[in-house]
N, C-alpha and C positions, 0 to 999 in steps of 0.2 A: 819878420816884424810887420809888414802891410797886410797880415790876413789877420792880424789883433785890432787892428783899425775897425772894420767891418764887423767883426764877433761882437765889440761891445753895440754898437749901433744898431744891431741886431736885437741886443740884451735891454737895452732899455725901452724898443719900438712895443720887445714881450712884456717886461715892466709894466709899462705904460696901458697896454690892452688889457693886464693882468689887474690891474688896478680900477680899471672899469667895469669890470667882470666884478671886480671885489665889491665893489660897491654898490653895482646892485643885487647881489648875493646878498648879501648883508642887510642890504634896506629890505630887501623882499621876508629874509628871515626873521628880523625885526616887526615886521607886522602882522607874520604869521605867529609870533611869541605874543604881540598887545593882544590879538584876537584869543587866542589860548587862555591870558588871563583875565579876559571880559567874559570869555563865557565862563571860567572856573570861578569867579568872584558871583555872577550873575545864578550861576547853579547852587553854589552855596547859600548866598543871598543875603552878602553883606553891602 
């Protein structure tokens, strides 16, 4: 029962890093997708 203690504490420290990770994954992805359709609206030329 005390090595379950530790595993979650573990599991949320990954959570938690995982989620900062995610978020700038995502903001980074996100601007490389605005930029994509700046320039495909700008190429078009609407």
């Amino acid at each position: 029962m005390e090595k379950q203690a530790p595993v979650k504490v573990n599991q949320k420290r990954w959570l938690k890093n995982m989620g900062f990770g995610a978020i700038i994954f995502f903001s980074i992805k996100g601007l490389i997708w605005v930029g994509v359709f700046f320039g495909l609206f700008k190429f078009v030329g609407c």
